[in-house]
N, C-alpha and C positions, 0 to 999 in steps of 0.2 A: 838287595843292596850289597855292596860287594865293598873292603877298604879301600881308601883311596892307594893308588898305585905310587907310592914314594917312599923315602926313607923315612924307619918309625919315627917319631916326635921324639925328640932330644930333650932330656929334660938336663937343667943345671941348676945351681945352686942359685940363690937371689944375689941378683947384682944390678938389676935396674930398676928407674923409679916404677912406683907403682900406677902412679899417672900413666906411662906408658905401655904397663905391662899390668893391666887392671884384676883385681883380685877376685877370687873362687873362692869359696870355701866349699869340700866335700867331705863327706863325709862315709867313714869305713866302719860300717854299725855292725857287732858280731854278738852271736847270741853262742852260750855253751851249749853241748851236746854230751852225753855222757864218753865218747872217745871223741872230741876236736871240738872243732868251732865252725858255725855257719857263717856267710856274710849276705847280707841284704844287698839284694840286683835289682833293678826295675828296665824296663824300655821306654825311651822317651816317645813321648807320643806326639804324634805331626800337631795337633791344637798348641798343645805348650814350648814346644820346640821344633818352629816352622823349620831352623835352618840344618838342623840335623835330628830327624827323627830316627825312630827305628833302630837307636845304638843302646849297646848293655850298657847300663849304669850306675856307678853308685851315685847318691843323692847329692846333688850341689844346688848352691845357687850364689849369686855375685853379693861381695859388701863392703860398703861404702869404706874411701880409702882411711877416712878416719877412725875407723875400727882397725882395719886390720896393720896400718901404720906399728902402734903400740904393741901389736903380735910379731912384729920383726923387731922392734925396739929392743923386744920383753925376751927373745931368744935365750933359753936354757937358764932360765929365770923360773921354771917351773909352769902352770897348766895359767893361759891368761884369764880372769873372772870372766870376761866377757864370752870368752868360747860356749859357757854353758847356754847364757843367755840367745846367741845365736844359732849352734844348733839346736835350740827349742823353736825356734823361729824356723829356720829351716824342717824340721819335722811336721809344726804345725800343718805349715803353710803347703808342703809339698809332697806328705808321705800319711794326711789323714788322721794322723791323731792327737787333735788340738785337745778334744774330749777327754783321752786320757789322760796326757798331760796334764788339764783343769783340777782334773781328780784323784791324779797320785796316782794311776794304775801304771807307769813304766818309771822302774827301774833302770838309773843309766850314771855309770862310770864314764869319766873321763880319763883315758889311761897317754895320750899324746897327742902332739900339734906339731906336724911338718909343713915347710913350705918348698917350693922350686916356683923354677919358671921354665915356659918353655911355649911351643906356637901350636896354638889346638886348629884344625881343620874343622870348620862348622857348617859345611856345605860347599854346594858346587854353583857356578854361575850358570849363566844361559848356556853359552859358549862349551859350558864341561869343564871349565877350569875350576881348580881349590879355591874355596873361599878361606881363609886362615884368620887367626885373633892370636896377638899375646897377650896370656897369662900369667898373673901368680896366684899357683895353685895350692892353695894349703889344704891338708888334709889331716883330717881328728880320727881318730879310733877312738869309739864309744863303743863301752859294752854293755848290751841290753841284758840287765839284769833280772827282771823282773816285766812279763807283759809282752814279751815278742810276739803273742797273737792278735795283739790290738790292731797290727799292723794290718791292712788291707787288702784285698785281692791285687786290687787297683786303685790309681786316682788319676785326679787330670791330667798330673805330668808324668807320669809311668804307669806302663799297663804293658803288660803283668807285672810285678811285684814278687817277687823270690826269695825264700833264703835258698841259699846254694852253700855245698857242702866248700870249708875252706880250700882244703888241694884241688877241688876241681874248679873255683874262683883260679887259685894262682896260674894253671895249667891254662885255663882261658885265656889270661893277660898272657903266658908266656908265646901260646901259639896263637892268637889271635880266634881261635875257632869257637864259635858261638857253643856247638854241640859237648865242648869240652865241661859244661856248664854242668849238665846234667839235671837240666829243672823243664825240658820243654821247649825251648827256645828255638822257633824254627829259624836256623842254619842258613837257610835259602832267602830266607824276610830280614833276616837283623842280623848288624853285623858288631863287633866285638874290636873296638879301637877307642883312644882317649887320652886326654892328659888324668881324667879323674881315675879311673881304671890301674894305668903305670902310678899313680902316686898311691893309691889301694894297697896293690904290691909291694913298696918298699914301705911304707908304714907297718907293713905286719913283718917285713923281710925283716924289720927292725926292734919288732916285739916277739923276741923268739918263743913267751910261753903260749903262742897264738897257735901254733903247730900242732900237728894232731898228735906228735909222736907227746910231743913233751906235755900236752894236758892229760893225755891218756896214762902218763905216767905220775901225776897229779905235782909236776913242778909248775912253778912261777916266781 
């Protein structure tokens, strides 16, 4: 699978309703390493996501616009309650560990809530043409404090399942190149394009102690 041939997805700031532009939550899960940060990838897999399998990704999934309304309301208002509760839901539900969770075994900061919009490509038609969706993509940096191995090889909606080192995540989104990853991903089968991926990118470009240099020198 190869990217679609056009210009990359524009992201912009929110300015339409969400009725039209229906909302994502993804999520940018990073665990410490003693010099940086890893980030959690997975690939979607054709069962759970008939219309674009095969793409690196970090973990999303869609909510309902009554939740995520009050997350634009609530802007620069601080972290919204609900975020926790939703990416709990999203974890449960799509990354394997409902069990932990249950049990207290992951540790997890909430450190920010971004949002944009902008038009995600989710397959192709018969014919070979884009199939495209507008979103509003919001995206959480959580850090796995506690229990990063709970997380699973695979699950039904990604397989494989990665951490990957963070420069070579951002090097990925810059160039689009799977092998930039450095976790395995064969290059030739899956390919490295998104709106959740670019919004990945500026959520860390926006938490500078995320950086190899600056954890390795023990700022935040």
């Amino acid at each position: 699978m190869s990217a679609p041939t056009m210009q990359p997805w524009r992201l912009t700031d929110v300015s339409k309703p969400l009725d039209t532009f229906a909302p994502v939550l993804a999520l940018t899960l990073v665990r410490r390493r003693p010099d940086g940060f890893d980030v959690l990838t997975g690939i979607r897999t054709t069962e759970a996501n008939p219309t674009h399998p095969g793409v690196v990704s970090v973990p999303t999934f869609r909510i309902p616009v009554a939740i995520a309304q009050p997350w634009l309301d609530g802007r620069g208002q601080g972290i919204p309650q609900s975020l926790r509760r939703e990416a709990e839901n999203l974890l449960a539900r799509k990354l394997g560990v409902a069990d932990a969770l249950e049990l207290g075994h992951l540790g997890l900061d909430l450190h920010d809530l971004r949002a944009w919009q902008g038009t995600s490509v989710i397959g192709e038609d018969d014919d070979g043409g884009l199939r495209t969706e507008d979103l509003t993509m919001f995206n959480a940096c959580i850090e796995v404090t506690r229990g990063s191995e709970r997380f699973p090889a695979e699950t039904a909606s990604y397989d494989p399942i990665r951490w990957a080192r963070m420069d070579n995540f951002r090097r990925m989104v810059r160039t689009k190149e799977v092998a930039a990853l450095e976790v395995g991903f064969d290059e030739l089968m899956f390919c490295a394009y998104g709106l959740c991926l670019e919004t990945a990118a500026r959520v860390v470009d926006g938490l500078p102690w995320l950086t190899d240099r600056a954890c390795s020198t023990g700022r935040r």
